[in-house]
LUMPAMI-157947 format. One record per atom (N, C-alpha, C): x, y, z. Coordinates in steps of 0.1 Angstrom, whole numbers, plus 5000, padded with zeros to 4 digits. Each point is the difference from the previous one (the first is absolute). Example, Ala and Ser with C-alpha at 12.3 -4.5 7.8 and 13.67 -1.06 7.14 Angstrom:
// LUMPAMI-157947
513249435078
499150125000
500950125000
499650114993
500950115000
499250115008
***
This chain:
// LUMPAMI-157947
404240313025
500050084988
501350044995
501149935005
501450054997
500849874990
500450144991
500749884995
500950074989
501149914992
501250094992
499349984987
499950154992
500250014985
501150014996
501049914990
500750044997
500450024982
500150144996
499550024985
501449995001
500349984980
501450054997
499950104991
501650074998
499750124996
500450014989
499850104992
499050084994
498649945001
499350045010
498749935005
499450024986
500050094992
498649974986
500749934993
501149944998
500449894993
500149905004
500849945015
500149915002
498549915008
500149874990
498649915003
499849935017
501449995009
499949965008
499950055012
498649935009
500350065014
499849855006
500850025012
500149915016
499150055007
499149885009
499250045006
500449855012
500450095012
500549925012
499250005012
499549885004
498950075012
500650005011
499350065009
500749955013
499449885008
500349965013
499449915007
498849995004
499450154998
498550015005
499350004991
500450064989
499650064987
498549914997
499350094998
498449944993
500649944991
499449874992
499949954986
498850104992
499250025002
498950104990
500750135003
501250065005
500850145000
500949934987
500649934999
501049944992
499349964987
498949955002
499049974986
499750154994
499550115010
499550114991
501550104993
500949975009
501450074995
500049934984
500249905002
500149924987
499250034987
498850005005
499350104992
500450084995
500150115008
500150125000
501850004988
500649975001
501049984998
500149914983
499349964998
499649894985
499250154995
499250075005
499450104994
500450094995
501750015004
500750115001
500749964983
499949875000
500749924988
501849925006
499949955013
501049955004
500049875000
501049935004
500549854999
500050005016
499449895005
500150025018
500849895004
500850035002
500649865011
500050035011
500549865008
499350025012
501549945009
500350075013
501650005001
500149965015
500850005008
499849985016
501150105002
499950055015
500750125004
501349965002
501050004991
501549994997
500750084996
501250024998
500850114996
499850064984
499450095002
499950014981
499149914992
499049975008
499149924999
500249864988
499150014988
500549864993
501050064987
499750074985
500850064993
500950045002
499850145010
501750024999
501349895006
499149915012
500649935002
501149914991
499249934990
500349924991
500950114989
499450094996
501150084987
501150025009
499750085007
501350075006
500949865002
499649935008
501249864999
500349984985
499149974994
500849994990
500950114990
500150114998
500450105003
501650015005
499549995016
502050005003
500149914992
499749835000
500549924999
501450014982
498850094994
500350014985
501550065003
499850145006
501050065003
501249925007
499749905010
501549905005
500449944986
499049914995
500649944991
500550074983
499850115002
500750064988
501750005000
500549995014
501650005003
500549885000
499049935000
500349875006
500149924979
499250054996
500449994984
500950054991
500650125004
500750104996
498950084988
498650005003
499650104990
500450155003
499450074993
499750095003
498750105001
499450115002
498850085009
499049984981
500550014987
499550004986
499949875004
500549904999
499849864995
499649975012
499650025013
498849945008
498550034995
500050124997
498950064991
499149984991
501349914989
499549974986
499549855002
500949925012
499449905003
498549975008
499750095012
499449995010
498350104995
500050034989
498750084998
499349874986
499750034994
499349914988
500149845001
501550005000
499949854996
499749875012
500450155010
498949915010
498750015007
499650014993
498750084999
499450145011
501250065005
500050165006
499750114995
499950095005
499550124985
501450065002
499650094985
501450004993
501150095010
499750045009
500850065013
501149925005
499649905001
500749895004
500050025013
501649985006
500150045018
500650125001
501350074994
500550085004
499350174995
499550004990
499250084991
498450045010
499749855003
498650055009
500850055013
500849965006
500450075012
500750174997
499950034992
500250124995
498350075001
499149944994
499050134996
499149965017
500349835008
499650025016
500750125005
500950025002
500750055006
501349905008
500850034999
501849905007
499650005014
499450145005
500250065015
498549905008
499150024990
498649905003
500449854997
500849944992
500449864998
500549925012
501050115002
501049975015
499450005014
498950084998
499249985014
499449905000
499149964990
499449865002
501349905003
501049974995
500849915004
500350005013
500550135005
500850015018
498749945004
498850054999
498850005007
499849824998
500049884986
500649915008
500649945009
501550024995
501150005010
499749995014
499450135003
500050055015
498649905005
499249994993
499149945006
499949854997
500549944991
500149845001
501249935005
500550035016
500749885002
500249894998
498949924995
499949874997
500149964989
499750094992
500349984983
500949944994
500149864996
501049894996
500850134992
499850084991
500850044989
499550155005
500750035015
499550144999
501150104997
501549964999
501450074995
499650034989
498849884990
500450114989
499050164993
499650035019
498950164999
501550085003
500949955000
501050075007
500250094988
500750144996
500050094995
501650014996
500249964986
501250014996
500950145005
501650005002
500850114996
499650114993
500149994988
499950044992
498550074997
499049945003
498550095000
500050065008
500749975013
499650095015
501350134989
500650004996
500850104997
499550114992
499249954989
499250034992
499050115008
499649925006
498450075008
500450115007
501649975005
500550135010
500250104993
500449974985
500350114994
499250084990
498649995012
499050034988
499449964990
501149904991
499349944990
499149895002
498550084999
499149885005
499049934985
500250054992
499249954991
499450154991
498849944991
499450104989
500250155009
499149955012
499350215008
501550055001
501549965001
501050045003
500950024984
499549954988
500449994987
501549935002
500149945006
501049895003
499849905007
500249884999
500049855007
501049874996
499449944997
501049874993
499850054984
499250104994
500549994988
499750235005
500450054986
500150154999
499750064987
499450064995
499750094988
500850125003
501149944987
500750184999
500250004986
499150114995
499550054986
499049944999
500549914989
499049864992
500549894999
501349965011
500149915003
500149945009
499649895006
499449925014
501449905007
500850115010
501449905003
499349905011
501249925005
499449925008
500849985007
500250015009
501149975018
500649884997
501050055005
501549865003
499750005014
500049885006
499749965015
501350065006
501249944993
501150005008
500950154998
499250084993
500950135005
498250135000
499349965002
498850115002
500250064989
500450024990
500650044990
498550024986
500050044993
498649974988
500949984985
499849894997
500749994985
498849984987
500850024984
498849974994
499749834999
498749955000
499349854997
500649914994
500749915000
500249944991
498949884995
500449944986
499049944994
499249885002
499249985005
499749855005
500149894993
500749914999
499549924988
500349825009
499049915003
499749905005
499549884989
500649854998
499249964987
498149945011
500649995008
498549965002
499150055003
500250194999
499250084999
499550014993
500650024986
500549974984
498549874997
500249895006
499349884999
498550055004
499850055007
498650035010
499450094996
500750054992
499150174998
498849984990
499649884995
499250074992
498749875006
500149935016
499049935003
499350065005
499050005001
498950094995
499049975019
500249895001
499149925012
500950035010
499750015015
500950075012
500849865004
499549905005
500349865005
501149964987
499549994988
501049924990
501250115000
500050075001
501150125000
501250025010
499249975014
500749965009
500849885003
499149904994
500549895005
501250014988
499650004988
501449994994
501250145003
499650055011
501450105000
500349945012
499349955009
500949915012
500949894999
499549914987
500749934998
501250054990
500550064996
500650074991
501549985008
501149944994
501349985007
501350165002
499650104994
500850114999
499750075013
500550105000
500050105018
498650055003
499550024990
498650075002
499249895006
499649914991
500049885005
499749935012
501350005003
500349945014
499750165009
500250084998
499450145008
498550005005
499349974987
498249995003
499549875006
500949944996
499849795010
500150095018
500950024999
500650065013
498550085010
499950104995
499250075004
498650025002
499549874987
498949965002
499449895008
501349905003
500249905010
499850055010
500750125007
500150025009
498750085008
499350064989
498750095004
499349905006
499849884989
499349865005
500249975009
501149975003
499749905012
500150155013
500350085000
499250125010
498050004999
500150034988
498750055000
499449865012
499949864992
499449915005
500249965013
501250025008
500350095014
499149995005
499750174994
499350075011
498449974998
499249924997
498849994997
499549915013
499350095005
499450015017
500450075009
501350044996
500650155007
499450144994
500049984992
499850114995
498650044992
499149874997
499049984995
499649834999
499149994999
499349835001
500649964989
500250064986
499949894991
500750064988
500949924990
500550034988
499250104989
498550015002
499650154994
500050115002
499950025012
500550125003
501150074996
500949844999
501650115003
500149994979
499749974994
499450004987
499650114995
498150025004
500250125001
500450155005
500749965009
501150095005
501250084991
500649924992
500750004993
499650074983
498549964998
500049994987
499250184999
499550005013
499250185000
500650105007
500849925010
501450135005
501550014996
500449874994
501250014993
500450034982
498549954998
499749994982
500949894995
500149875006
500649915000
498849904989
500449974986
498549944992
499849875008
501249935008
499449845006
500350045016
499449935004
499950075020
501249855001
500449945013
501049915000
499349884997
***
């Protein structure tokens, strides 16, 4: 009769829960959870007992990942943002923005808590926790509940963190032509695909990151669940991601 629920939070908004059995676990305990659980109005996937089970698994990697490769492009915390929410089909938070209203302090745990627990994880350096956020988090600035994180409201206007001096300056303007190009397709797939292929930094930034979720996601499928739906809908009812990988 034992087994893991696992809701995400804001539980009355968020559609997904993980349901992990154990080795004994009844199948008709797991059938009526399920139930029970579609009644409630949720999305069920179904996960195996791993670190962070299947979602956060997969966002959060992808996640740091966003974060390594923003330096690695010379963007910056705005233009990872403008790129990494809509145009590829993420909600409009993108990565640095949702790790603000998660919380920095709750982001960073799920990562160590990789780290520490997947030794074997081909790509497990990159749960490793940048300089620069461990600094952040020490210093309090953990996101929205702290009214400071990677971005800050002071008045009415929303600064946004320089990595390399912790520092908060005002936004500057995003302007990308293949953002420019994409903005007004309407369909998630045609939208993406023409911003991956797109030859300017953004571009090659969302090629980058979306590659890489891929060929992770596709990884871990039997580690972490039987099959490419799950980790789909994984993605699409705990991350608000409109296409799962």
């Amino acid at each position: 009769r034992f087994l893991v629920m696992h809701f995400f939070n804001p539980v009355r908004y968020m559609r997904l829960l993980e349901l992990v059995a154990g080795p004994k676990t009844d199948p008709a305990v797991m059938d009526k959870i399920a139930a029970f659980g579609e009644f409630l109005g949720k999305g069920i996937v179904y996960g195996k007992d791993t670190a962070n089970f299947v979602a956060n698994r997969i966002g959060v990697y992808g996640m740091m990942q966003t974060f390594s490769a923003m330096s690695d492009f010379g963007l910056t915390i705005e233009e990872v943002d403008k790129i990494a929410g809509k145009p590829m089909g993420r909600p409009k938070s993108a990565a640095f923005r949702t790790a603000d209203v998660v919380g920095i302090d709750t982001l960073m745990h799920v990562a160590q808590n990789c780290y520490d627990s997947l030794p074997d994880d081909e790509e497990r350096d990159i749960f490793k926790i940048p300089d620069w956020i461990q600094g952040l988090v020490e210093s309090g600035r953990i996101g929205q509940k702290t009214r400071a994180g990677f971005y800050k409201k002071e008045g009415k206007v929303i600064r946004v963190l320089d990595p390399e001096t912790l520092e908060y300056r005002d936004p500057k303007k995003v302007r990308f032509e293949s953002l420019g190009a994409v903005r007004g397709i309407d369909e998630v797939g045609a939208r993406l695909k023409a911003l991956v292929n797109a030859d300017d930094v953004a571009g090659k930034f969302a090629w980058t990151a979306m590659a890489k979720s891929l060929c992770y996601s596709a990884r871990r499928v039997g580690e972490i669940c039987d099959d490419i739906v799950n980790i789909d809908r994984a993605m699409r009812w705990g991350f608000n991601w409109e296409l799962g990988p």
